[in-house]
C-alpha positions in Angstrom: -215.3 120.3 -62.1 -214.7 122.3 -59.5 -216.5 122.8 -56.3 -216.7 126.6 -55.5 -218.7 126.2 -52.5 -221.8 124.3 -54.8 -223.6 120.9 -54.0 -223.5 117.6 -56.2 -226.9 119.2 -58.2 -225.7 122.3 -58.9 -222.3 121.0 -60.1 -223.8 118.1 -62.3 -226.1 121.2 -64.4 -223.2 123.1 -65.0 -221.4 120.1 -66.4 -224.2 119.1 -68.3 -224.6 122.8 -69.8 -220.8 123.5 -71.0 -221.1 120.0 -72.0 -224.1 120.8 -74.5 -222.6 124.2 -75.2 -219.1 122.6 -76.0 -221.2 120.1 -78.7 -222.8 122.8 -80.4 -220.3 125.9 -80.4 -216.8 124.1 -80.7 -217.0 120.2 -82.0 -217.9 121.6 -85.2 -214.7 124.2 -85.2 -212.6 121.0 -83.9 -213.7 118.8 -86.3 -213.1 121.0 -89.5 -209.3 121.4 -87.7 -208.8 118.0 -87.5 -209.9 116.9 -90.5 -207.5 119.7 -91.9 -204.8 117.4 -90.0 -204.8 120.0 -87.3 -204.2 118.8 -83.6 -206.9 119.7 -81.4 -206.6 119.7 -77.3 -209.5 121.7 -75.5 -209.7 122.5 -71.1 -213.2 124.2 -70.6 -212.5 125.0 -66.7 -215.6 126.4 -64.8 -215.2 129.6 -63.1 -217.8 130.2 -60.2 -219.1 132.5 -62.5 -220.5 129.6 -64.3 -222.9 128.4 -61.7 -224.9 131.8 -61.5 -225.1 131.7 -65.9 -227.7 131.3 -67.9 -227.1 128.3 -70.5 -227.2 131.4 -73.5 -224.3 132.6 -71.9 -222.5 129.8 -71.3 -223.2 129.3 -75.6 -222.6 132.6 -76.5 -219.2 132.5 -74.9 -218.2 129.1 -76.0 -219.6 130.7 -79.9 -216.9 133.4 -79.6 -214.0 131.3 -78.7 -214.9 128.9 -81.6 -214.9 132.0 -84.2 -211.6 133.1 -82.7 -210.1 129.3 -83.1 -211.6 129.3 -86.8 -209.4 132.5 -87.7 -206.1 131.6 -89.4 -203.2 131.1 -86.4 -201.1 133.8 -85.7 -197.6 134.1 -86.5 -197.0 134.2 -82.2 -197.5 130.1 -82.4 -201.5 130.8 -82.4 -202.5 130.4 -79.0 -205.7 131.8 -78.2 -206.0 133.3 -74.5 -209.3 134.2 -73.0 -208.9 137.9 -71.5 -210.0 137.3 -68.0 -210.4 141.1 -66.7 
């Protein structure tokens, strides 16, 4: 978890949210792709963005990631890249 200029505190609830968020938007996603025999590896990397967003946010984000790893993989090797602009 990265710093970005933030104490212990504010560190420890943004773990704590993208940890819940991860549980509820993405394990279930995961799961069904490895019990498809699927290999699943995940990096959730805070941004400093993360620090000033609200819990919702942090879900609905994680929620549309998991719908775009529940699609079928593309024929490009099915990586799925989070536009950052």
């Amino acid at each position: 978890m990265p710093k970005h200029r933030h104490g212990s505190v504010e560190r420890n609830l943004v773990k704590r949210r993208l940890r819940d968020a991860v549980r509820r938007a993405l394990w279930p996603v995961l799961r069904t792709a490895d019990a498809q025999g699927a290999p699943s590896e995940l990096v959730v990397w805070a941004t400093p963005t993360c620090y000033a967003a609200s819990f919702d946010a942090l879900l609905g984000d994680l929620e549309r990631i998991a719908m775009r790893l529940a699609t079928p993989l593309a024929p490009t090797g099915g990586r799925v890249v989070e536009d950052r602009s």
